[in-house]
C-alpha positions in Angstrom: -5.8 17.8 2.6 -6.7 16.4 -0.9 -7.4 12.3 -1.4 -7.5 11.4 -5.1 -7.9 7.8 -5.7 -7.2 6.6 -8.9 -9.0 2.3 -9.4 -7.1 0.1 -12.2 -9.8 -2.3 -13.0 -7.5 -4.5 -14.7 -5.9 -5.9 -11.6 -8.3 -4.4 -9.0 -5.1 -1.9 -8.4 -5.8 0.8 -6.1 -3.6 3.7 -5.7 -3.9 7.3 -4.3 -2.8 11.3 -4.6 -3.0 13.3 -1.5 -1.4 15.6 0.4 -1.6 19.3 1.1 -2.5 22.3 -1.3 -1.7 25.0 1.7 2.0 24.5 1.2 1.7 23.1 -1.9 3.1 19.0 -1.6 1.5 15.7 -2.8 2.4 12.4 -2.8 1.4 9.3 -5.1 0.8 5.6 -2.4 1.5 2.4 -4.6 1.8 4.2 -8.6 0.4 2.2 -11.5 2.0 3.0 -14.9 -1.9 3.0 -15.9 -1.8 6.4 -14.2 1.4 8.6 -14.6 -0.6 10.8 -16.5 -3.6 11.2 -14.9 -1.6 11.9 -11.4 0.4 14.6 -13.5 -2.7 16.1 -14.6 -4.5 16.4 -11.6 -1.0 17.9 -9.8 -1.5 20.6 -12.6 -4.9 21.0 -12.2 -4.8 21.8 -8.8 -1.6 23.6 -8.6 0.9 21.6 -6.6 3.3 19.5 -7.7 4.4 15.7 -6.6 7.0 15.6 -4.2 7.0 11.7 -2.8 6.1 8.5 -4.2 5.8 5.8 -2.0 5.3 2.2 -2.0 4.2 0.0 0.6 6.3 -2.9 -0.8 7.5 -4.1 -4.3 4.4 -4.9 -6.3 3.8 -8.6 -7.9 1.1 -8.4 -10.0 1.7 -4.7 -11.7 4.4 -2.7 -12.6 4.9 0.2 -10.7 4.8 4.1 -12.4 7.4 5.1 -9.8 10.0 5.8 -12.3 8.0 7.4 -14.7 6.5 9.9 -12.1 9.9 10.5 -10.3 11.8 11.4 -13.6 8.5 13.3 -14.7 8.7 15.4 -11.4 11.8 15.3 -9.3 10.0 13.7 -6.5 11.6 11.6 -4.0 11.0 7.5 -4.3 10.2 6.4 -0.6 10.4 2.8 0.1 10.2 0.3 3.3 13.8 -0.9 4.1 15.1 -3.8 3.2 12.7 -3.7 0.0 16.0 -5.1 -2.0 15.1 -2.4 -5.3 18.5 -1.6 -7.1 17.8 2.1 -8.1 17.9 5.7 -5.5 15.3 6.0 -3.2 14.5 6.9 0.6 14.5 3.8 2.8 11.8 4.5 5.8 12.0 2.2 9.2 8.9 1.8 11.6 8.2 5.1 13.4 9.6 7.4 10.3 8.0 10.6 9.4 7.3 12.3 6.5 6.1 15.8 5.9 3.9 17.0 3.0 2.8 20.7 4.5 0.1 19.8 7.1 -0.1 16.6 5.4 2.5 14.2 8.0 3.0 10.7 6.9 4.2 7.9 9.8 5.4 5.0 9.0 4.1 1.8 10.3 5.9 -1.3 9.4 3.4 -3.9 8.5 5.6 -6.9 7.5 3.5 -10.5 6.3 2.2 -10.0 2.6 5.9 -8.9 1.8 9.0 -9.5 3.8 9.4 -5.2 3.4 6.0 -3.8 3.7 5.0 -0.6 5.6 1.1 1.4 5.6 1.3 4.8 6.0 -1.0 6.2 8.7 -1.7 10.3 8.0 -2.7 12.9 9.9 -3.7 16.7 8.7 -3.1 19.3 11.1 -5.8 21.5 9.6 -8.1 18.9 11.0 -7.4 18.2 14.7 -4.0 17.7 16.6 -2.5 15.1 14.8 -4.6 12.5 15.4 -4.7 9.6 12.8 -7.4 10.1 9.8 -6.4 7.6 7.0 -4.0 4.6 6.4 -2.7 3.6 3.0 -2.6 -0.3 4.4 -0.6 -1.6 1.1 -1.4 -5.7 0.7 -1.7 -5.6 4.8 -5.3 -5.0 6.0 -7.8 -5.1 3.0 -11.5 -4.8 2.7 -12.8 -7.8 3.9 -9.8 -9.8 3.6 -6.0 -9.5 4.6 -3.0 -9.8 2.5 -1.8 -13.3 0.9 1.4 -14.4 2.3 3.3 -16.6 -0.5 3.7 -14.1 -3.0 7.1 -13.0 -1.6 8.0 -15.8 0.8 10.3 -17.8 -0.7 9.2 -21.2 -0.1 8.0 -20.0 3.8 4.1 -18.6 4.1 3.7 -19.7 7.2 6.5 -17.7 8.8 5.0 -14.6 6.7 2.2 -15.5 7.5 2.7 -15.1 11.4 4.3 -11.4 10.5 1.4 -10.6 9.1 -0.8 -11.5 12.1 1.7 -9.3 14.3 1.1 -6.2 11.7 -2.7 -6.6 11.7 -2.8 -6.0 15.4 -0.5 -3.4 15.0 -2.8 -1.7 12.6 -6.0 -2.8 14.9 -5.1 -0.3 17.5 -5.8 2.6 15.1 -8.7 4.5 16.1 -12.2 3.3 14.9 -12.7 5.7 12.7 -9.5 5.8 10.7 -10.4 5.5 6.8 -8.9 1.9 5.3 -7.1 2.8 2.2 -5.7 -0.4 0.6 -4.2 -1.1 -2.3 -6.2 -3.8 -3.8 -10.3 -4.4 -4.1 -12.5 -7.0 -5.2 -11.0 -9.0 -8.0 -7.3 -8.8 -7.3 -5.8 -12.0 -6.5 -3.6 -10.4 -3.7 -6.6 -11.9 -1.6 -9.2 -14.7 -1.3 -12.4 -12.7 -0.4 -11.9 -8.6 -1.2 -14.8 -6.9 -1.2 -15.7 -4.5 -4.3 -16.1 -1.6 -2.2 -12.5 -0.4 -2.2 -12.7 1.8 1.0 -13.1 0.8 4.6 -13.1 2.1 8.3 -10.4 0.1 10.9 -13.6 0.2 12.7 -15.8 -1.8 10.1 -13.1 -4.4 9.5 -12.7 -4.9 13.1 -16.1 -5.8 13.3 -17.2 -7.9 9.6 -13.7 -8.8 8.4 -13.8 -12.5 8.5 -9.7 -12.5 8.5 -9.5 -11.2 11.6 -11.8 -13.3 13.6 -9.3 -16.4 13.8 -8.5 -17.9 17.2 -4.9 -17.1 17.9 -2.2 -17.0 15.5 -2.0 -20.7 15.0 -5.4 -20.8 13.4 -4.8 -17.1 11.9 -2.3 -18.6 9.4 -4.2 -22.0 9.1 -7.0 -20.6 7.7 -4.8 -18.0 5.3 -2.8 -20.9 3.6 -6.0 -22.8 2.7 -7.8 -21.6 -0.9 -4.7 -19.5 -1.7 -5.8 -18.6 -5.5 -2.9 -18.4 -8.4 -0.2 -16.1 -8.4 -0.5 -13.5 -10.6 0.9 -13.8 -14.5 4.1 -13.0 -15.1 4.9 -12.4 -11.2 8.8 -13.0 -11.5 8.9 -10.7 -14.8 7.0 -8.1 -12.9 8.7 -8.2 -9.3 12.6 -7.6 -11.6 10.9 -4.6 -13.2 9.9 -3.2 -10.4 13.0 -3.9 -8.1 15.7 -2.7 -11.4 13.1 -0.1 -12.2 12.9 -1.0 -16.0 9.6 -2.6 -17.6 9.1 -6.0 -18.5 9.6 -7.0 -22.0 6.0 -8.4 -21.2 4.7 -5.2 -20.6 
């Protein structure tokens, strides 16, 4: 299997290539428009070409380089259901597979930061029997931190919020040792606390991630809703681009 992340300092954007170079199948988790290119070079470089993009949930503070790499390649656009975009793509429910040679992708829905929001747990069959190794955990479970809930609530964190306390357990039952692969790092304001290390262990976060140490769900969202920094610039301008797949006259 081969992991390529690729850091937009700008946003403290995190996004990945992986997938398997046996049978020759990558995939792209959360695309910046920063990046097209470089995830187009290193496809050539290595001699496999993109065949999914996927996104956890409808970014808010970047535009997304879905379209770019899907007209550049032919790949398919994989999206959680209900994401509410307005151009072709896969739709992929809880429990939904997707495989890239040895590479297999399941989908775990994660719902909280986004109404639609799903990480992606992977598993390599060159490397055991299909045991979990990685999660791309979107805006769910970060480093140190969780997800904010308002960006996409529509006037209702709280209820989001709750979502996302179901999700985080969901994700909690991962082995220990599963890498954390989120989509945001120190200095995004998708979160309160981030750490700059961008990379984790479920197994770590259990333990130090001061998120996940709240009493119940009552105090869970309590504690989420207080401190909530400001949303990102040109939020609504960048949510429309990336749901009618056309870039922000901002942009």
């Amino acid at each position: 299997m081969i992991l390529r992340p690729y850091l937009y300092a700008g946003t403290a954007c995190a996004s990945y290539l992986f997938g398997c170079l046996t049978e020759r199948k990558l995939g792209v988790v959360d695309t910046h428009e920063g990046f097209v290119d470089a995830y187009l070079e290193e496809s050539e470089g290595v001699g496999a070409p993109i065949v999914a993009v996927f996104e956890t949930h409808l970014q808010a503070d970047h535009v997304s380089g879905l379209p770019a790499l899907v007209e550049a390649t032919g790949a398919t656009a994989y999206l959680p259901a209900r994401a509410g975009v307005e151009f072709e793509h896969t739709a992929l429910e809880d429990g939904d597979e997707v495989a890239l040679g040895n590479t297999v992708v399941r989908v775990l829905a994660t719902p909280g930061h986004a109404h639609a929001h799903n990480a992606y747990v992977n598993a390599d069959w060159r490397r055991g029997d299909g045991e979990p190794w990685l999660v791309f955990t979107g805006d769910s479970l970060l480093v140190g931190d969780v997800g904010r809930p308002d960006l996409h609530a529509q006037g209702e964190p709280a209820a989001l919020a709750r979502e996302l306390y179901a999700s985080l357990g969901r994700l909690l039952e991962l082995p220990d040792g599963v890498l954390v692969l989120p989509s945001h790092y120190g200095g995004s304001v998708c979160g309160r606390s981030l750490s700059g290390n961008p990379f984790s262990t479920i197994g770590f976060e259990r333990v130090h991630n001061r998120a996940l140490r709240a009493d119940g769900v009552d105090s869970f969202v309590r504690e989420l809703l207080v401190d909530v920094p400001p949303p990102p610039p040109d939020q609504a301008a960048i949510v429309a681009a990336n749901r009618a797949r056309i870039a922000p006259a901002s942009a």
